[in-house]
TORPA-4810 file (N, C-alpha, C, O; in nm, 3 decimals):
<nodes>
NODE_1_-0.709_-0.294_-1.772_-0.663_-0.431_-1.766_-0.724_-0.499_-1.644_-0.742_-0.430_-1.543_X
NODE_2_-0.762_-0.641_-1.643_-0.821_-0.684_-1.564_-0.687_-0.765_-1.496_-0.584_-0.779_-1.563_X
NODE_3_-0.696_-0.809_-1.380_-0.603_-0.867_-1.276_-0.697_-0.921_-1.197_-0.811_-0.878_-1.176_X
NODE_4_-0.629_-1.052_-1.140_-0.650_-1.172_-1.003_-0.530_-1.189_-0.933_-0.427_-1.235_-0.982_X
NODE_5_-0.548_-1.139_-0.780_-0.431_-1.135_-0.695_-0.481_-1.245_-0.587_-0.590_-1.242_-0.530_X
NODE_6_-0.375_-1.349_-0.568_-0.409_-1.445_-0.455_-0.400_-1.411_-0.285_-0.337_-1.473_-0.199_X
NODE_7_-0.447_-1.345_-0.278_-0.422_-1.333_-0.132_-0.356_-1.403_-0.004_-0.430_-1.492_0.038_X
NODE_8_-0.248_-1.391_0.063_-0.219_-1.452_0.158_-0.202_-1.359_0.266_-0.153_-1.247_0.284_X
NODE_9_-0.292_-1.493_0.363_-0.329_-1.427_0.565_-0.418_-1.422_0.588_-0.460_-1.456_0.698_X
NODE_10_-0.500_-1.370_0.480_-0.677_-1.343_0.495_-0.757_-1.453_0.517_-0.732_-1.572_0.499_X
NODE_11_-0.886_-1.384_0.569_-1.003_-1.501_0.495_-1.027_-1.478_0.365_-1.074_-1.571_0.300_X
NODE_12_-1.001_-1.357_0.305_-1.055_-1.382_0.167_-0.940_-1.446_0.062_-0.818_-1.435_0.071_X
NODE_13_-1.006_-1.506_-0.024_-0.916_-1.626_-0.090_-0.829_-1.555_-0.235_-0.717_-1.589_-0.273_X
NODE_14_-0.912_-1.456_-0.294_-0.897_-1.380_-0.383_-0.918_-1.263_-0.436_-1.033_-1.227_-0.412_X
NODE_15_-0.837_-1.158_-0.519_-0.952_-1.026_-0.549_-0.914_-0.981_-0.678_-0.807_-0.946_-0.728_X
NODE_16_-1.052_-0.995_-0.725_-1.025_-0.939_-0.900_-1.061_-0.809_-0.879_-1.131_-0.755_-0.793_X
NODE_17_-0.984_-0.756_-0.999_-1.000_-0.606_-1.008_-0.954_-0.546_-1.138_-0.875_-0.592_-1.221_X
NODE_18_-1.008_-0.452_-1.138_-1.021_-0.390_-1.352_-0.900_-0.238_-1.319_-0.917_-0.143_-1.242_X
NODE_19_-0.838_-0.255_-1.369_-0.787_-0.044_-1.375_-0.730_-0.013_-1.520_-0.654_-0.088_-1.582_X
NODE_20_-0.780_0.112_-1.566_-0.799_0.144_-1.659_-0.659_0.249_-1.728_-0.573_0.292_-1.652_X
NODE_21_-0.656_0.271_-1.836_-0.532_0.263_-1.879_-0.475_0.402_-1.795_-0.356_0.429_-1.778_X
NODE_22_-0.592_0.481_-1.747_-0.535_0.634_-1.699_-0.497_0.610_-1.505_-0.463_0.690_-1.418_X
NODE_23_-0.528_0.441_-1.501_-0.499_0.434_-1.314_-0.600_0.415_-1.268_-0.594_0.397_-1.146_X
NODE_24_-0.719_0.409_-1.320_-0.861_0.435_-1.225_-0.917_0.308_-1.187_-0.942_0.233_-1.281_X
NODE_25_-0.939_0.270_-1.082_-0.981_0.162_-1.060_-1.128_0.095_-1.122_-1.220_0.151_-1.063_X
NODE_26_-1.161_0.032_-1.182_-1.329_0.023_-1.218_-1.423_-0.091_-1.198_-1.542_-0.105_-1.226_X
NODE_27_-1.306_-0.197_-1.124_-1.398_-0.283_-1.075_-1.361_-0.394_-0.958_-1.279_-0.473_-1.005_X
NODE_28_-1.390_-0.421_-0.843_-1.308_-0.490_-0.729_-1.412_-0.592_-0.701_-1.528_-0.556_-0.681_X
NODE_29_-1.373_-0.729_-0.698_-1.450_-0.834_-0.659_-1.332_-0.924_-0.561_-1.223_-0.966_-0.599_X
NODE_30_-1.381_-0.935_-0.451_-1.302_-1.006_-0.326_-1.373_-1.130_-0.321_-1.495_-1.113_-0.334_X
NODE_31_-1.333_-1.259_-0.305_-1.398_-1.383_-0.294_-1.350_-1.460_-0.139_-1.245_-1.522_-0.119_X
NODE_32_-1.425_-1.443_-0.071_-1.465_-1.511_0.030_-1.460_-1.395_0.162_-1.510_-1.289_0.124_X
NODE_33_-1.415_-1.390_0.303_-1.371_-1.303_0.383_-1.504_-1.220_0.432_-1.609_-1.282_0.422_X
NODE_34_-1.512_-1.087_0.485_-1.626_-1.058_0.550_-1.720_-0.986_0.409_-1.704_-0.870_0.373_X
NODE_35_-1.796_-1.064_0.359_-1.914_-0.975_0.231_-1.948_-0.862_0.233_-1.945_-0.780_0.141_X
NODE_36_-1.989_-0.848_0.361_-2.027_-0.671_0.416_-1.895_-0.550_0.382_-1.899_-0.452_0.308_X
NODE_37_-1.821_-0.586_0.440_-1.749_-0.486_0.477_-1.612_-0.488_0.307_-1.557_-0.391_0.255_X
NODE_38_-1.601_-0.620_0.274_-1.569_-0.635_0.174_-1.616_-0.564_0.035_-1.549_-0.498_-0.044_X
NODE_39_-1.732_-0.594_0.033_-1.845_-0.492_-0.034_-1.802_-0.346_-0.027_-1.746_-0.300_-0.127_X
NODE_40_-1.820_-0.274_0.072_-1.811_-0.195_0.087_-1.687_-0.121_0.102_-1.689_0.000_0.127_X
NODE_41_-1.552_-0.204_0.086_-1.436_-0.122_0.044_-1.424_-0.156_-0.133_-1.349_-0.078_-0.192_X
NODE_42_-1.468_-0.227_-0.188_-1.487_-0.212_-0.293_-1.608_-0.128_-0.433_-1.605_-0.121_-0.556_X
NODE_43_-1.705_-0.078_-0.322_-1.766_0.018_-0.374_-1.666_0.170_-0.327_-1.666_0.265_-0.406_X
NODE_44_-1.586_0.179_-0.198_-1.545_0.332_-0.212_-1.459_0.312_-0.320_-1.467_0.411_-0.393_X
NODE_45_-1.348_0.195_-0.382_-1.262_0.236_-0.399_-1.262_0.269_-0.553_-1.169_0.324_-0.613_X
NODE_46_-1.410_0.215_-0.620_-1.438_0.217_-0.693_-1.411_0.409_-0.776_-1.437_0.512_-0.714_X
NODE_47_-1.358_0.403_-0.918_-1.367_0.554_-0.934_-1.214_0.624_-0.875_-1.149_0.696_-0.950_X
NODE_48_-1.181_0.603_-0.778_-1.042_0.581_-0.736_-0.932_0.546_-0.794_-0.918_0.433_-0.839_X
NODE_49_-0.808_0.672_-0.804_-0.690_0.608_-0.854_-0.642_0.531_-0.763_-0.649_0.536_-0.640_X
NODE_50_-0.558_0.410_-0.885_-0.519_0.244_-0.800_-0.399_0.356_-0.708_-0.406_0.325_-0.589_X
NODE_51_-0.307_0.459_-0.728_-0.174_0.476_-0.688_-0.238_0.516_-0.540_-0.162_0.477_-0.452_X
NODE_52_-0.360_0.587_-0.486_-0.413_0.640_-0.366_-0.468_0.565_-0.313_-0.469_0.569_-0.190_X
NODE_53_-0.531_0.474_-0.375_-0.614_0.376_-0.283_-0.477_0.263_-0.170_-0.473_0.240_-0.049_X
NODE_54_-0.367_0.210_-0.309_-0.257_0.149_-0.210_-0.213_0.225_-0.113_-0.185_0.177_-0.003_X
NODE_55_-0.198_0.387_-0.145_-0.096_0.423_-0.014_-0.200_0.449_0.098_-0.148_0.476_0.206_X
NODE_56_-0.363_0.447_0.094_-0.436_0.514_0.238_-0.482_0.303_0.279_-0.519_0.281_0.395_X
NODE_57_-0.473_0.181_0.184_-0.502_0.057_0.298_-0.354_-0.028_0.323_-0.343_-0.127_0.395_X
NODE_58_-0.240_0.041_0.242_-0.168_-0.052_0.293_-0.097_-0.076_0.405_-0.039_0.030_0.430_X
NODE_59_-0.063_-0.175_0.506_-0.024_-0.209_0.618_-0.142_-0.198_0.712_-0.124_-0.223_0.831_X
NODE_60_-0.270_-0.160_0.663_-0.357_-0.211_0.783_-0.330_-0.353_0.837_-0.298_-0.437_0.753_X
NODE_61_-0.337_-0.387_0.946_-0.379_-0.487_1.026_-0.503_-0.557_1.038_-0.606_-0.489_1.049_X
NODE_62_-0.509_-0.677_1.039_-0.686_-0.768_1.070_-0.637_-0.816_1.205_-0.546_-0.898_1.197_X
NODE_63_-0.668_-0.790_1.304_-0.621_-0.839_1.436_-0.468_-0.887_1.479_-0.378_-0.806_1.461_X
NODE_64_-0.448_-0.969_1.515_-0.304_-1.055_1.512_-0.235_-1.049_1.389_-0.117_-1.082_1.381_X
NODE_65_-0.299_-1.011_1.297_-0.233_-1.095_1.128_-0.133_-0.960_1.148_-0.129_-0.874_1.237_X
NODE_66_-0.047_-0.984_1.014_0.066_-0.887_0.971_-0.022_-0.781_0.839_-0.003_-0.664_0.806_X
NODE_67_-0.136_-0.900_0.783_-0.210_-0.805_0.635_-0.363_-0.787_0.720_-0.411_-0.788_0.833_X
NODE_68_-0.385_-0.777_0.636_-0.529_-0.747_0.581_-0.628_-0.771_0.449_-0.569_-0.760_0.341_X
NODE_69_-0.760_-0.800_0.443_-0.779_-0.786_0.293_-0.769_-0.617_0.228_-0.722_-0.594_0.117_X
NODE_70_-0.805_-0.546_0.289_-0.697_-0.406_0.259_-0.573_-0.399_0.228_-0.530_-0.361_0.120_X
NODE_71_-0.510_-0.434_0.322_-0.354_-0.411_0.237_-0.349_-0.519_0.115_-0.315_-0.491_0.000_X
NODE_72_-0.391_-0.657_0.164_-0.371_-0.719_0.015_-0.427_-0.651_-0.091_-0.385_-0.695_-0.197_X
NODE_73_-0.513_-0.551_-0.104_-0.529_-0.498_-0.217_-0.460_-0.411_-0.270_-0.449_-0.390_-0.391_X
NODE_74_-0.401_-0.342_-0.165_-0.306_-0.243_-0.160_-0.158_-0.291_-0.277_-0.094_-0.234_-0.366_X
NODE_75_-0.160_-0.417_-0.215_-0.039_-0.476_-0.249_-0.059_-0.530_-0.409_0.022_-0.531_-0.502_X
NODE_76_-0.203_-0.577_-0.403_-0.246_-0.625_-0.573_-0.237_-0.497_-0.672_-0.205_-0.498_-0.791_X
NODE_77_-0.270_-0.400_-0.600_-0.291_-0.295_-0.689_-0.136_-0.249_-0.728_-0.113_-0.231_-0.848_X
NODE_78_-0.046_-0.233_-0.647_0.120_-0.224_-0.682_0.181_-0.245_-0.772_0.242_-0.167_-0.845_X
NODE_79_0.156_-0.466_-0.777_0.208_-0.510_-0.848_0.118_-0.486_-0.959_0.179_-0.459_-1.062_X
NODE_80_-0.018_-0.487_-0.971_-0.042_-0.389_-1.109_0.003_-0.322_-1.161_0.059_-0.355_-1.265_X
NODE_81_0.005_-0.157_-1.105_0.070_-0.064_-1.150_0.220_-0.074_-1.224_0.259_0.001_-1.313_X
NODE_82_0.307_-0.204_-1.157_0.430_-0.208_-1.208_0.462_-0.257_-1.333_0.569_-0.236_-1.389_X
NODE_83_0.304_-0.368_-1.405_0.345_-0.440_-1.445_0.247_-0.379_-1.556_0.193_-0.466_-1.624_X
NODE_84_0.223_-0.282_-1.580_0.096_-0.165_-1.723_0.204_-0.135_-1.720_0.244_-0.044_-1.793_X
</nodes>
């Protein structure tokens, strides 16, 4: 099933993402926020069950903030899981 989670705190504005009927994550697109590094948590998490990926980014910190675009994914991926 494909999903769009709005992000709030971040710079990034949005993050689509695919998980498949067995949990597996198969596709993460973040829109706006750092490209690099964004990129590149969405290639590890790729292949990844959604239930492991939330519990190792959620409650990271981005400096001052309370989230992260990590934990917001953390958190997108949740309300996924609750709602398959």
């Amino acid at each position: 099933m494909r999903f769009t989670h709005e992000n709030q705190g971040t710079c990034s504005t949005h993050v689509d993402f695919e998980i498949d009927d067995e949990g597996i994550i198969r596709d993460v697109q973040f829109y706006g926020g750092c490209h690099g590094n964004l990129q590149g948590i969405a290639t590890l998490v790729r292949g990844m069950k959604a239930s492991e990926v939330a519990d190792k980014l959620q409650n990271i910190r981005c400096g001052y903030k309370n989230t992260s675009c990590p934990d917001q994914l953390a958190r997108a991926l949740r309300e996924a899981l609750a709602a398959m």
